[in-house]
Backbone as numpy.savetxt, mean C-alpha at the origin, in Angstrom:
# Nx Ny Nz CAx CAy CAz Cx Cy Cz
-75.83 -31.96 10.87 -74.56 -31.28 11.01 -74.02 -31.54 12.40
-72.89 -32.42 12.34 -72.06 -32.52 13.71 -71.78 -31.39 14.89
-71.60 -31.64 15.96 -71.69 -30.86 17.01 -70.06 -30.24 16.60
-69.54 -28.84 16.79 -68.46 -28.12 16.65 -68.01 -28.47 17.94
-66.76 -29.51 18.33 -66.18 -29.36 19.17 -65.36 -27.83 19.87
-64.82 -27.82 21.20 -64.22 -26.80 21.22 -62.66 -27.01 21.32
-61.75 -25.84 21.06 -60.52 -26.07 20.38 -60.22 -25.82 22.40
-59.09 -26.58 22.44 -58.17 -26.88 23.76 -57.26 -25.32 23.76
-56.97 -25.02 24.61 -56.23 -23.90 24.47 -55.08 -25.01 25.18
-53.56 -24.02 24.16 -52.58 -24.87 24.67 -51.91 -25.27 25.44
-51.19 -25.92 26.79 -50.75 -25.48 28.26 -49.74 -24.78 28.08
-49.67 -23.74 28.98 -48.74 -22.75 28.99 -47.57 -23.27 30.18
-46.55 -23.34 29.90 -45.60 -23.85 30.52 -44.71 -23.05 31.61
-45.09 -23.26 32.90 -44.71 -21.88 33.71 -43.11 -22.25 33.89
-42.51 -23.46 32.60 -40.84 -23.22 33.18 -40.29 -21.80 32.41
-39.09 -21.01 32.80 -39.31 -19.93 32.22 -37.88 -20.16 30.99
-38.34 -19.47 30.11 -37.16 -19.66 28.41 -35.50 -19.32 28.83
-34.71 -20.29 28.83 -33.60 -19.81 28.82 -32.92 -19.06 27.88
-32.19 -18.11 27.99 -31.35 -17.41 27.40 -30.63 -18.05 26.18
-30.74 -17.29 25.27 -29.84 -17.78 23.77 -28.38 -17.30 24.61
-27.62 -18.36 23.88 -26.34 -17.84 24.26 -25.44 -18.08 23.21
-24.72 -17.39 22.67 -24.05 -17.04 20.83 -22.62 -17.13 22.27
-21.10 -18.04 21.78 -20.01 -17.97 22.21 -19.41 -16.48 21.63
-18.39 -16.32 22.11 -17.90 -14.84 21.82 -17.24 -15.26 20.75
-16.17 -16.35 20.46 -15.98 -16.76 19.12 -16.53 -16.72 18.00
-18.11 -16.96 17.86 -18.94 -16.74 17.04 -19.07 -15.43 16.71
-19.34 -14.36 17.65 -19.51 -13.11 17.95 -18.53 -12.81 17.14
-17.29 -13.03 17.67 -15.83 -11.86 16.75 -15.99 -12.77 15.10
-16.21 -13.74 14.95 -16.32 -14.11 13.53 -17.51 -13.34 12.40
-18.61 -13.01 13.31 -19.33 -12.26 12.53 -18.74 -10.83 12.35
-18.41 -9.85 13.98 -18.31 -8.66 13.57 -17.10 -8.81 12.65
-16.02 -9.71 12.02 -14.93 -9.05 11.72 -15.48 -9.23 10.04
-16.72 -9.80 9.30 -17.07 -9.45 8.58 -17.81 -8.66 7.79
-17.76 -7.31 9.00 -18.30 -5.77 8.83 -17.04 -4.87 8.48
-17.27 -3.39 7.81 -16.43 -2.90 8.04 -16.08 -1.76 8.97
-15.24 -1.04 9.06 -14.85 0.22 10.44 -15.87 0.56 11.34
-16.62 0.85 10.43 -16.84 2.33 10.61 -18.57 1.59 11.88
-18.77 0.67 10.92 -19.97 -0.07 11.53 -19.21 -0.67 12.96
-18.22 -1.35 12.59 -17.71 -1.66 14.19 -17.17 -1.07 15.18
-16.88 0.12 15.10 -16.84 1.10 15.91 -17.86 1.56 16.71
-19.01 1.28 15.56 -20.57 1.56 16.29 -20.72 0.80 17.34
-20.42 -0.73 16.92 -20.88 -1.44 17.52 -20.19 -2.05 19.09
-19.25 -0.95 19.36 -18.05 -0.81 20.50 -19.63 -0.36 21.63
-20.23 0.17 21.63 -21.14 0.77 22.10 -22.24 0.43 22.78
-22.55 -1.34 22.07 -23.02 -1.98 22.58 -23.32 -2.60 24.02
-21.84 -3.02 24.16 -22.08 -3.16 25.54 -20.21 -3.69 25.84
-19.84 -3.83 27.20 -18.53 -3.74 27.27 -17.83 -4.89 27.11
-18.49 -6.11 27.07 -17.99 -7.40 25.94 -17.48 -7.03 24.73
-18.30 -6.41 24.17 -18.20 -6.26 22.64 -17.05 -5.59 22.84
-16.88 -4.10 23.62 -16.09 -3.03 22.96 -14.46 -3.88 22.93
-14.45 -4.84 24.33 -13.14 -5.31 24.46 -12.98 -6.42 23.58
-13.84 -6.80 22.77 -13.74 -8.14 21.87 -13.23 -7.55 19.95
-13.53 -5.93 20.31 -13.21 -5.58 19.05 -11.85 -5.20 19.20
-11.54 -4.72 20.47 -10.07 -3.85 20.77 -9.18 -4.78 20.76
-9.47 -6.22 20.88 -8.55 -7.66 21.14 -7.56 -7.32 19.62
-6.09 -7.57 19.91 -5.41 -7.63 18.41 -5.27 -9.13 18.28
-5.83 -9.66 18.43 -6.15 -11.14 17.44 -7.38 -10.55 16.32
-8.36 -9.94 17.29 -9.80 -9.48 16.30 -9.37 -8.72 15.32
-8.61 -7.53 15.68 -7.73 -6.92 14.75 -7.15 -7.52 13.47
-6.31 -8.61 13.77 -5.35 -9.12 12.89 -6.45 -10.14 11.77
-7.52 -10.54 12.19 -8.40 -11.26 11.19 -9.34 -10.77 11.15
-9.37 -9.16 11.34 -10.46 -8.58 10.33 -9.34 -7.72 9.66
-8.37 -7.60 9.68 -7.43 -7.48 8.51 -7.55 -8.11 7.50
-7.39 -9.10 8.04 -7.25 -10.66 6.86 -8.31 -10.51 5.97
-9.54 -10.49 6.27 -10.79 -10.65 5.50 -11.05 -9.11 5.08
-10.78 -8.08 5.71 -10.48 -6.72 4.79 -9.54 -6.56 3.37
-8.70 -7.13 3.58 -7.53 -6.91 2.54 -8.32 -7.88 1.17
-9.09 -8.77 1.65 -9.84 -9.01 0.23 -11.34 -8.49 -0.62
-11.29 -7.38 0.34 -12.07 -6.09 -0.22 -10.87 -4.98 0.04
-10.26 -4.86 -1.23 -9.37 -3.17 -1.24 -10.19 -2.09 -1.45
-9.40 -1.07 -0.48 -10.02 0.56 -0.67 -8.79 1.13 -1.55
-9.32 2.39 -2.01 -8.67 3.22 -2.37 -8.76 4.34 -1.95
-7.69 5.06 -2.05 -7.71 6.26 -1.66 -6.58 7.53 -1.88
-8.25 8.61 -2.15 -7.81 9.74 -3.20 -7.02 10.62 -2.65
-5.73 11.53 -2.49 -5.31 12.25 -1.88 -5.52 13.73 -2.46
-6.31 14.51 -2.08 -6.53 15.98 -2.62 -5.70 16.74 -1.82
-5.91 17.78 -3.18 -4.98 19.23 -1.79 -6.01 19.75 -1.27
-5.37 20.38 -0.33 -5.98 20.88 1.25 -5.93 20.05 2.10
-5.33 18.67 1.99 -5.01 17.48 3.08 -6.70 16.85 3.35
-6.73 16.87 2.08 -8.39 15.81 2.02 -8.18 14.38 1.57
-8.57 13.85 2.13 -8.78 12.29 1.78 -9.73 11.57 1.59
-10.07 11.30 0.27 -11.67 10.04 -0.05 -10.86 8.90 -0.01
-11.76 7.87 0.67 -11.58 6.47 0.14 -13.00 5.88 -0.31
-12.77 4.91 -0.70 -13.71 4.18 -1.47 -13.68 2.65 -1.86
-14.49 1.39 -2.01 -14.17 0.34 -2.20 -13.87 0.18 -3.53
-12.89 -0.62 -3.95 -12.56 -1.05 -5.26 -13.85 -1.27 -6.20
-14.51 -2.57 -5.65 -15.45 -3.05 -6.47 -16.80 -2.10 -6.95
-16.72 -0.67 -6.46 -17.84 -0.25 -6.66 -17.44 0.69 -7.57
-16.19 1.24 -7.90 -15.37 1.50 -9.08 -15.80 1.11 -10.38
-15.29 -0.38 -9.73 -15.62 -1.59 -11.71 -16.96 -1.77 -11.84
-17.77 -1.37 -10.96 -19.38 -1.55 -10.99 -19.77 -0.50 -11.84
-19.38 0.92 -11.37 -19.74 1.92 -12.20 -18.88 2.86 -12.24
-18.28 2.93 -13.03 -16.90 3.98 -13.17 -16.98 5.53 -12.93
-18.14 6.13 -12.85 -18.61 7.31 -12.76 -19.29 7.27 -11.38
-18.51 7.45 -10.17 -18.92 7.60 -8.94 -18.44 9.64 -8.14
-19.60 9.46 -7.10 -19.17 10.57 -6.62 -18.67 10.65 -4.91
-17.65 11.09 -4.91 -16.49 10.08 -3.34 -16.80 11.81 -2.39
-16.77 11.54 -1.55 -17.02 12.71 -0.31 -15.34 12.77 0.21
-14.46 14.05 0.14 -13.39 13.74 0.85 -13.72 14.18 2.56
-12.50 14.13 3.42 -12.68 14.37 4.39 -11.64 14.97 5.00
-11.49 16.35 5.29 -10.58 17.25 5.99 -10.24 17.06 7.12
-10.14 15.77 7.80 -9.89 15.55 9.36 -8.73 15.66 10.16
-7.35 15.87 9.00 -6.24 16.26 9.75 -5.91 17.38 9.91
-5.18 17.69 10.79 -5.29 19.41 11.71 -4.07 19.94 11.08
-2.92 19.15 10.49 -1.73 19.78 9.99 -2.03 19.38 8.15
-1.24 20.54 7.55 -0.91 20.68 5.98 0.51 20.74 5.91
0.59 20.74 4.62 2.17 20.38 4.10 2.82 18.94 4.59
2.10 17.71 4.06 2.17 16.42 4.74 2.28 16.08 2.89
3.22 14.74 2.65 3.74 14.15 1.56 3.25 12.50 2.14
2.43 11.76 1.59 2.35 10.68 1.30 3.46 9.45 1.06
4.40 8.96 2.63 5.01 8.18 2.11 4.90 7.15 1.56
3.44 6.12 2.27 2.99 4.98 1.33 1.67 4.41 2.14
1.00 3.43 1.96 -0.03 3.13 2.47 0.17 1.20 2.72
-0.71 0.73 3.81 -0.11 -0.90 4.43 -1.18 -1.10 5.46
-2.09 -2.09 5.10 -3.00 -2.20 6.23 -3.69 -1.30 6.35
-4.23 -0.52 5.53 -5.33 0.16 5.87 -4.77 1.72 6.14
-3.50 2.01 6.62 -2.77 2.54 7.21 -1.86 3.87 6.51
-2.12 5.12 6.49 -1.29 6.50 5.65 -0.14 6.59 6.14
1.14 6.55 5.95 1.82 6.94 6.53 2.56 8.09 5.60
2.43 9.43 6.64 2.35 10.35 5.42 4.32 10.98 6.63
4.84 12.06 6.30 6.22 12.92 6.55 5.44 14.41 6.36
6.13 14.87 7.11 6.11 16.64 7.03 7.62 16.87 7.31
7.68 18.21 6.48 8.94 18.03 5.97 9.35 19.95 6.40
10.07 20.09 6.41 10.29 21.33 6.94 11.95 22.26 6.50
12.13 23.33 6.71 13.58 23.47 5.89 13.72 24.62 6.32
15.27 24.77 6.70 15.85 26.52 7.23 17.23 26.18 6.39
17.44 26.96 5.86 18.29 27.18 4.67 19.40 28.53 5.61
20.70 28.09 5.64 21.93 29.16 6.16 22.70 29.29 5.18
24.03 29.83 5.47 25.05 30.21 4.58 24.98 29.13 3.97
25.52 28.47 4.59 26.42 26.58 4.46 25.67 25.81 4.41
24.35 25.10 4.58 23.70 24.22 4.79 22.34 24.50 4.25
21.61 23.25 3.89 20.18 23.34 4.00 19.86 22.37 5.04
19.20 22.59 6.14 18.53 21.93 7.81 17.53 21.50 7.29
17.39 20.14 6.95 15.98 19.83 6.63 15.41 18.49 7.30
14.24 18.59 8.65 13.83 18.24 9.45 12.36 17.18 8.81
12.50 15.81 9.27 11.51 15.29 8.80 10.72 14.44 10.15
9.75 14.43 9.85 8.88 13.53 10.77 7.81 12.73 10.44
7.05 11.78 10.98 6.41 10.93 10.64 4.77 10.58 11.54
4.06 10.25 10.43 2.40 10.15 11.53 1.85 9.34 10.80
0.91 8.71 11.20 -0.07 7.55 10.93 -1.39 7.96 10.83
-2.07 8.03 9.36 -3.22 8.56 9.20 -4.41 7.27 8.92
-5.32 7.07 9.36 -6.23 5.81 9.34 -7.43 6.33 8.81
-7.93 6.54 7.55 -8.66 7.15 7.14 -10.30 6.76 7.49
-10.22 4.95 7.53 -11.30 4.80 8.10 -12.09 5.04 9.34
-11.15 5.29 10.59 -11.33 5.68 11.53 -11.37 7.57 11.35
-10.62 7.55 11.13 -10.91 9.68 10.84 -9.72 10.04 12.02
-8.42 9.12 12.36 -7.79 9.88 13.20 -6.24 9.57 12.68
-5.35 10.31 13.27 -3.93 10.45 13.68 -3.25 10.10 14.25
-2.15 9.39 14.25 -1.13 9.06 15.87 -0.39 10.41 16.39
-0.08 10.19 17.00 1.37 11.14 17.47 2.35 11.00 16.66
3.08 11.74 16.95 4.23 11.89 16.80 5.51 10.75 16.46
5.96 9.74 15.28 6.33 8.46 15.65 7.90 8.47 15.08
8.33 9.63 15.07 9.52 9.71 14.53 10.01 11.15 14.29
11.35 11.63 14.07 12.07 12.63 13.55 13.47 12.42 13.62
14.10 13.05 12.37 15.18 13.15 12.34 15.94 14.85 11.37
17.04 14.89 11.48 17.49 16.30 10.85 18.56 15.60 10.15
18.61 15.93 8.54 19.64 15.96 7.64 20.27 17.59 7.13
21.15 17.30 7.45 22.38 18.94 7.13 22.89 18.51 5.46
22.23 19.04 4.88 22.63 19.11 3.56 23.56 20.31 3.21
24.99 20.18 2.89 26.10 21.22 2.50 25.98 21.92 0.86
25.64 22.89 1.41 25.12 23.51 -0.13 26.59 23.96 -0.39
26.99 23.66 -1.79 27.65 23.96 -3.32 27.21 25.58 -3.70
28.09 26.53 -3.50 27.59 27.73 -4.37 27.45 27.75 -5.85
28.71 26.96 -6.03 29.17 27.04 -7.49 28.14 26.18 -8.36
26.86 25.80 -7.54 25.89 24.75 -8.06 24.70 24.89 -8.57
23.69 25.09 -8.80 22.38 25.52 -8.33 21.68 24.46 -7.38
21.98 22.96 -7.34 21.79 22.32 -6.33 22.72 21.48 -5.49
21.71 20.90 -4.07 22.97 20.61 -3.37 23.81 19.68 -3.67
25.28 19.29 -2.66 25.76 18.37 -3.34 25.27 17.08 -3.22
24.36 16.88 -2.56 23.47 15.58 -2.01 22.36 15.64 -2.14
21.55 15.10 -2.74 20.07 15.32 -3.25 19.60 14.70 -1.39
18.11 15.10 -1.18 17.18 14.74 -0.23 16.83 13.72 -0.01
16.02 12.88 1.29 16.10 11.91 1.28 14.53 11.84 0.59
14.28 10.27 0.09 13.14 9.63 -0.43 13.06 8.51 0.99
11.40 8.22 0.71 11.35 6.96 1.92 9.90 5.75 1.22
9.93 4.72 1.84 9.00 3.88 1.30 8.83 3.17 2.91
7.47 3.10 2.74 6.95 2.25 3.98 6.19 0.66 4.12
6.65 0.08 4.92 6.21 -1.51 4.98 6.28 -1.90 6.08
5.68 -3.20 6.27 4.96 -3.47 7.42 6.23 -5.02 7.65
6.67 -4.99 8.92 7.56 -6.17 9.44 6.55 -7.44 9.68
6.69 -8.62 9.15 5.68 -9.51 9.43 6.43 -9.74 10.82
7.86 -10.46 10.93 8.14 -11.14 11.66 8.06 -10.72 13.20
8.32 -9.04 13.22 8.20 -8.26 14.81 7.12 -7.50 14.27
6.20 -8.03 13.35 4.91 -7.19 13.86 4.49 -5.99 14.41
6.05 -5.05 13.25 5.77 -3.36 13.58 5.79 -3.14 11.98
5.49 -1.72 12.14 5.46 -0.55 10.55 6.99 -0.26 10.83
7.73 -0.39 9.43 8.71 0.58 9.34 9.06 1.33 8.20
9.59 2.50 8.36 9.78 3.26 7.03 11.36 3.46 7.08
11.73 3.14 5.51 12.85 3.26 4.65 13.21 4.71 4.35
14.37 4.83 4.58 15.04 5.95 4.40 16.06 6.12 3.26
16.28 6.60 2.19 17.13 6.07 0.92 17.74 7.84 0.18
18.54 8.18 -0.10 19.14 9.07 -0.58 19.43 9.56 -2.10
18.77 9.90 -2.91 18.83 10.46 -3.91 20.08 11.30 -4.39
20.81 10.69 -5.31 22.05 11.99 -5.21 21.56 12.87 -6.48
22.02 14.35 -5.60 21.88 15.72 -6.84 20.54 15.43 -7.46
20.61 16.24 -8.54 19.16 16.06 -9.06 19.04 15.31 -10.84
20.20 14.70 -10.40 19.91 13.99 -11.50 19.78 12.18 -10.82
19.24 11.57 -10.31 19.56 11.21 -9.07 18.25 10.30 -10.04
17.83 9.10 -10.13 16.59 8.49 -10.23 15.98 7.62 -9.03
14.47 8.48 -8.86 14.18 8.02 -8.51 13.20 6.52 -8.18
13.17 5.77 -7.01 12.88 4.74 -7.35 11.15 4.40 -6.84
10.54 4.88 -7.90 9.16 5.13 -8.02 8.73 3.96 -8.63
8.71 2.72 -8.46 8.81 2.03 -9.59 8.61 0.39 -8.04
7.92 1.10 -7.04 8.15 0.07 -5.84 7.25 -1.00 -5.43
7.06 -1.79 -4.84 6.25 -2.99 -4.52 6.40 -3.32 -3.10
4.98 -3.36 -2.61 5.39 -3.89 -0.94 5.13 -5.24 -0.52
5.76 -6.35 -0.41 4.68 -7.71 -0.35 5.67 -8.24 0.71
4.78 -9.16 1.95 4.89 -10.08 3.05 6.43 -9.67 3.67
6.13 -8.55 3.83 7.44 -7.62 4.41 8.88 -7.52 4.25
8.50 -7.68 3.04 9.80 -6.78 2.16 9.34 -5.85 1.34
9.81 -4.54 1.09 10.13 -3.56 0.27 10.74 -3.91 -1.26
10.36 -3.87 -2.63 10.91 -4.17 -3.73 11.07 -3.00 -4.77
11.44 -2.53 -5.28 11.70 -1.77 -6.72 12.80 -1.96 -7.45
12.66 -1.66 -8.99 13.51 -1.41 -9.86 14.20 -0.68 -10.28
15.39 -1.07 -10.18 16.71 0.25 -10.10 17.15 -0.26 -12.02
17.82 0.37 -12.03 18.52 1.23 -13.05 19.78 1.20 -12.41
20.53 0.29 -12.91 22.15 1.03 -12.34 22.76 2.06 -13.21
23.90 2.57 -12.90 24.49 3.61 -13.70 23.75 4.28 -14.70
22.82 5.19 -14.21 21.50 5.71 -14.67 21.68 6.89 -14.13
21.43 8.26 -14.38 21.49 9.33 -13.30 20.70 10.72 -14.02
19.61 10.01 -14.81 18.86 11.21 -15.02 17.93 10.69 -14.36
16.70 11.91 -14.51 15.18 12.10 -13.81 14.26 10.67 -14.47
14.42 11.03 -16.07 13.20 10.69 -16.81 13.75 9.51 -17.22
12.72 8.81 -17.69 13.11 7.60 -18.47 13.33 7.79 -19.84
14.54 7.24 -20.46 15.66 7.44 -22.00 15.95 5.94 -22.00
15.20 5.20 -22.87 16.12 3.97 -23.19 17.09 4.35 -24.09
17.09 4.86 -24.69 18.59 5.87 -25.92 19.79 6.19 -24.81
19.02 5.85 -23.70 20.74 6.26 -22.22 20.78 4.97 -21.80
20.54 3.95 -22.25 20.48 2.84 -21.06 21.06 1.79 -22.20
22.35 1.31 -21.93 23.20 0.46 -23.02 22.87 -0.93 -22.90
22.46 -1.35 -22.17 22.59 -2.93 -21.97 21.27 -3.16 -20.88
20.64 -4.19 -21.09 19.40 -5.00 -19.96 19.59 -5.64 -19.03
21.14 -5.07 -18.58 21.90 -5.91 -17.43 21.84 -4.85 -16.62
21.65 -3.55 -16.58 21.64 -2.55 -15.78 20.25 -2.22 -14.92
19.01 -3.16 -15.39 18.12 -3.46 -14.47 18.29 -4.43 -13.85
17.52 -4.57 -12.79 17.78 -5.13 -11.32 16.54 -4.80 -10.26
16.07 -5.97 -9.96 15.17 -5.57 -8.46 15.96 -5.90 -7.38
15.84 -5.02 -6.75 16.17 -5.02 -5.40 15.52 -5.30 -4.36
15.36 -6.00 -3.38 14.92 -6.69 -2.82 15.27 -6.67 -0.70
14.33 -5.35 -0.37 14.93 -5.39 1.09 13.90 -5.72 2.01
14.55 -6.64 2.46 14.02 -7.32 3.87 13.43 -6.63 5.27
12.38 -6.28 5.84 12.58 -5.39 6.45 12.83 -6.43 8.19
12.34 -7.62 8.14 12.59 -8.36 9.29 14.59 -8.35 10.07
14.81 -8.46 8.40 16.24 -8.60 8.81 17.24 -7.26 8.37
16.18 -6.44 7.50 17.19 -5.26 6.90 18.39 -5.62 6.53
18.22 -6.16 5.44 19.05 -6.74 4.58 18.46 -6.75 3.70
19.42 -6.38 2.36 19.04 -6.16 0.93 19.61 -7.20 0.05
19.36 -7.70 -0.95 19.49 -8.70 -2.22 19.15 -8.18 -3.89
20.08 -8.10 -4.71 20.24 -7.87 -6.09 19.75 -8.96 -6.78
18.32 -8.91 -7.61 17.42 -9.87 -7.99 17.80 -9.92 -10.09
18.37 -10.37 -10.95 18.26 -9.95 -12.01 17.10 -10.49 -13.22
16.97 -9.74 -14.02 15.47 -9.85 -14.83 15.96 -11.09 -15.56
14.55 -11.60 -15.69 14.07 -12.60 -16.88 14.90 -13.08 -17.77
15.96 -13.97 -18.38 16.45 -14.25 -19.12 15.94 -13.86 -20.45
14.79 -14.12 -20.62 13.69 -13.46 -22.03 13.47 -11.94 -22.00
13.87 -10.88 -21.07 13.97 -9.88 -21.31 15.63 -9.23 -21.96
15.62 -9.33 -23.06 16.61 -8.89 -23.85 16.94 -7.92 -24.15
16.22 -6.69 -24.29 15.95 -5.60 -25.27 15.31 -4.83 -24.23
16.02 -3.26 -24.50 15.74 -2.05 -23.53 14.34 -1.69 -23.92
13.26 -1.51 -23.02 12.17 -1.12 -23.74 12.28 0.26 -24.03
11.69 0.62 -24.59 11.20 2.18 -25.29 10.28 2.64 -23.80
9.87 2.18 -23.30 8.30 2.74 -22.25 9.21 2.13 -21.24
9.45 2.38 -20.11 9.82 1.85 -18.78 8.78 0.95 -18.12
9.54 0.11 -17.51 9.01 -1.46 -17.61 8.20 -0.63 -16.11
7.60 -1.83 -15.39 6.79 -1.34 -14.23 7.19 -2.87 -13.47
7.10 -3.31 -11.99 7.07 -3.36 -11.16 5.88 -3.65 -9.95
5.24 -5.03 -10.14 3.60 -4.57 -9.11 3.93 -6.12 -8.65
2.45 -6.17 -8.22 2.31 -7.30 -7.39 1.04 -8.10 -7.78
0.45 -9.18 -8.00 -0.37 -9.39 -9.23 -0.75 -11.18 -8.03
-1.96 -11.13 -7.87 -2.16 -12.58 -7.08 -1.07 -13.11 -6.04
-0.85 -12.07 -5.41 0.39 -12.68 -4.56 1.86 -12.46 -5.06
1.69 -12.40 -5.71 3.47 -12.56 -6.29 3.73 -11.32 -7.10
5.36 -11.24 -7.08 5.43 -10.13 -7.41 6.15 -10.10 -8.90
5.41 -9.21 -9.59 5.71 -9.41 -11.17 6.28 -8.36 -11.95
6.66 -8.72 -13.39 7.67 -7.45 -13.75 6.95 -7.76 -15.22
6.99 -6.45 -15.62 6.08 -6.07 -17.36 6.34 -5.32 -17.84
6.79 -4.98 -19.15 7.21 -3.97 -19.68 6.67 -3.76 -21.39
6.59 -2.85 -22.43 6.09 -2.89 -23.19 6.94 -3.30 -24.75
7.16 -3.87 -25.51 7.92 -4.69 -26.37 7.65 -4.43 -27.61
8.58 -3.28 -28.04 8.47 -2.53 -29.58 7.64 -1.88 -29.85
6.04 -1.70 -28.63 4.95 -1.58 -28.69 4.00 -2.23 -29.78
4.49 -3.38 -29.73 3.17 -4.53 -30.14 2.81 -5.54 -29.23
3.76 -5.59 -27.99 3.59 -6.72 -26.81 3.39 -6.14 -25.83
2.41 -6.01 -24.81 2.48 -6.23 -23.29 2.99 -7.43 -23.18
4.01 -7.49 -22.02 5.20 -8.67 -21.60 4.93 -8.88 -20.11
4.42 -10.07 -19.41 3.99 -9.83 -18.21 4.79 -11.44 -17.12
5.65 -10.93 -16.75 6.47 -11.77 -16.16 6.36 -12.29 -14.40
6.16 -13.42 -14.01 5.78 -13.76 -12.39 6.71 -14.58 -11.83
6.94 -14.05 -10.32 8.12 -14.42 -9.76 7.11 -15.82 -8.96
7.31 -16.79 -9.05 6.25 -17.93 -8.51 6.91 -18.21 -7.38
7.93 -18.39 -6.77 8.74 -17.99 -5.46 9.56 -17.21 -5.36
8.86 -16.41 -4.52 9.33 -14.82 -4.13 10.73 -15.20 -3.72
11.01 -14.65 -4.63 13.09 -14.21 -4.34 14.40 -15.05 -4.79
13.40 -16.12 -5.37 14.33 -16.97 -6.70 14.29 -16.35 -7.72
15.66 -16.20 -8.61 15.56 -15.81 -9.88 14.77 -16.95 -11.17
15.02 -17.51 -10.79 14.86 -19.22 -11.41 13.46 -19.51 -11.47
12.79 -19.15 -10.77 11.36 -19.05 -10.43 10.56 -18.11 -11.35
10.94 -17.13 -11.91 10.58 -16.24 -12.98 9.64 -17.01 -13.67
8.67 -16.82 -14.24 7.93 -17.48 -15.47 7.08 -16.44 -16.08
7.40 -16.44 -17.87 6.57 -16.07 -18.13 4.84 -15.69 -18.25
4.22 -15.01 -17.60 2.86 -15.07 -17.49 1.70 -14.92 -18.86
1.79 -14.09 -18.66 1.25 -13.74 -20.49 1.82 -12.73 -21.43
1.50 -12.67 -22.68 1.49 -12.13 -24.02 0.80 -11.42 -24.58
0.76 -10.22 -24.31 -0.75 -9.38 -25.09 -0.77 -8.72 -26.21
-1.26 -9.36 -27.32 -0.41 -8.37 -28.33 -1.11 -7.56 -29.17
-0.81 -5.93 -28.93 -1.48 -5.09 -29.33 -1.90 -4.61 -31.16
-3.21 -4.28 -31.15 -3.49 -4.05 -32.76 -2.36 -2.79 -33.27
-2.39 -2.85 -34.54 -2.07 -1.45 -35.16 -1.91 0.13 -34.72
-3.83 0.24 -34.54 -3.97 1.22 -34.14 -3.89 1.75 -33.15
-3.95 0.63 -31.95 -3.95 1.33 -30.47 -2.72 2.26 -30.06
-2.71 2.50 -28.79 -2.16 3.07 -28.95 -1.88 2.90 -27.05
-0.96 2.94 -26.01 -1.32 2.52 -24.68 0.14 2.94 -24.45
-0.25 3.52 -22.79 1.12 3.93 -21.82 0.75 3.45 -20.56
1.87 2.55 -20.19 2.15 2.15 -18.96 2.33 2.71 -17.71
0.90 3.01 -17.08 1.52 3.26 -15.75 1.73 2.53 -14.48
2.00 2.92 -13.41 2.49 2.06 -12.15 1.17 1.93 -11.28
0.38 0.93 -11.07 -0.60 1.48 -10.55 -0.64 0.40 -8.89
């Protein structure tokens, strides 16, 4: 049996290990594929980081890669708010969401949501002989973060009350909120409802900063009546710009002929913004604007055509 050599121990190298070094580019590319709540943590780290998250470039492309994970979010009374990710919804439809009571004021109305972003009105009212004083203002609720802005707006409308009425002669204002690509601010729409037969335009779409919904011309009840609505020329999207605030009269589909029975809806579907409505109730009708703001561009998308028995109502979602 051969002699067992002995094993060399290995030379230890007294140069000393340089430092890994990750560019900060690399750095903001990873954190911006976390979400809030984790990168907030990670502000904490050390004071590279905190100023590499506060950068609005970092901002603006962990937007980007946020917006293709959507939240939702639940608005309860008592001024509670859950959100939640989409996909864990369609995963299991029976989830249980934690809200969160973090704002200090109540009696707040939901004007619309953009970037992550609540933008809710409180609304207020002193009623005199002659007038109803009704005072509105505006705040920015960020649910993922858990905070509030200040104060980012107010204004007072003097509404002249009608005795001989039960309401005024000017219905209240409505508002819709969207985000300016081109000056890269939030702005909210201000729009006037007349009396209370007045329709409103609930029926809205927000895409690459314009504001969209479907009006009804010469229309002036609450509810939807195709038995009131004579002709398919009296719909219309409207179409306002918020870069330039300027508005454009968009008209429907040549293939939409016929008043539906169910009120058509209004969304935004892969980018583009689309119009659908329900057809004798044997068709879902699903129509796509393939360049935003040509009429001409319209194309039919699909055809869904419902059995016998079903039975389905359109909402705006």
């Amino acid at each position: 049996m051969g002699d067992i050599l002995p094993v060399k121990k290995l030379c230890q190298s007294n140069t000393p290990s340089l430092p890994v070094f990750i560019p900060n580019e690399l750095i903001a590319e990873i954190l911006s594929f976390l979400n809030v709540e984790t990168i907030l943590q990670l502000k904490c780290v050390c004071k590279s980081w905190k100023t590499l998250v506060s950068d609005p470039i970092f901002v603006k492309n962990h937007l980007k890669k946020s917006s293709q994970k959507p939240h939702l979010a639940l608005i309860c009374k008592g001024c509670n708010v859950a959100t939640f990710p989409l996909p864990s919804l369609l995963k299991n439809p029976s989830i249980t969401v934690s809200s969160d009571s973090f704002h200090p004021y109540c009696c707040w109305n939901v004007v619309g949501s953009c970037n992550g972003l609540l933008c809710v009105v409180y609304i207020s009212k002193l009623i005199t002989q002659d007038f109803v004083n009704q005072d509105y203002w505006f705040r920015f609720m960020n649910p993922s973060m858990r905070t509030t802005s200040k104060l980012l707006g107010w204004f007072r409308d003097n509404i002249l009350l009608d005795h001989t009425k039960p309401c005024p002669r000017s219905g209240y204002f409505k508002f819709m909120f969207g985000y300016d690509d081109v000056k890269e601010t939030y702005k909210v729409v201000a729009f006037r409802v007349k009396g209370h037969l007045g329709k409103e335009a609930s029926l809205k779409s927000e895409l690459s900063g314009t504001i969209n919904w479907l009006a009804i011309c010469k229309y002036f009840r609450c509810n939807y009546l195709h038995k009131n609505i004579t002709h398919v020329d009296q719909f219309v999207i409207v179409i306002l710009d918020l870069s330039t605030e300027t508005f454009k009269k968009l008209l429907l589909p040549q293939g939409f002929d016929e008043v539906p029975l169910i009120e058509p809806v209004l969304s935004v579907l892969m980018g583009c913004l689309c119009f659908s409505y329900d057809f004798r109730k044997t068709e879902f009708v699903l129509w796509q604007m393939k360049e935003y703001g040509v009429h001409e561009n319209i194309y039919l998308f699909c055809i869904l055509v419902f059995k016998a028995s079903s039975c389905f109502s359109m909402k705006n979602l």
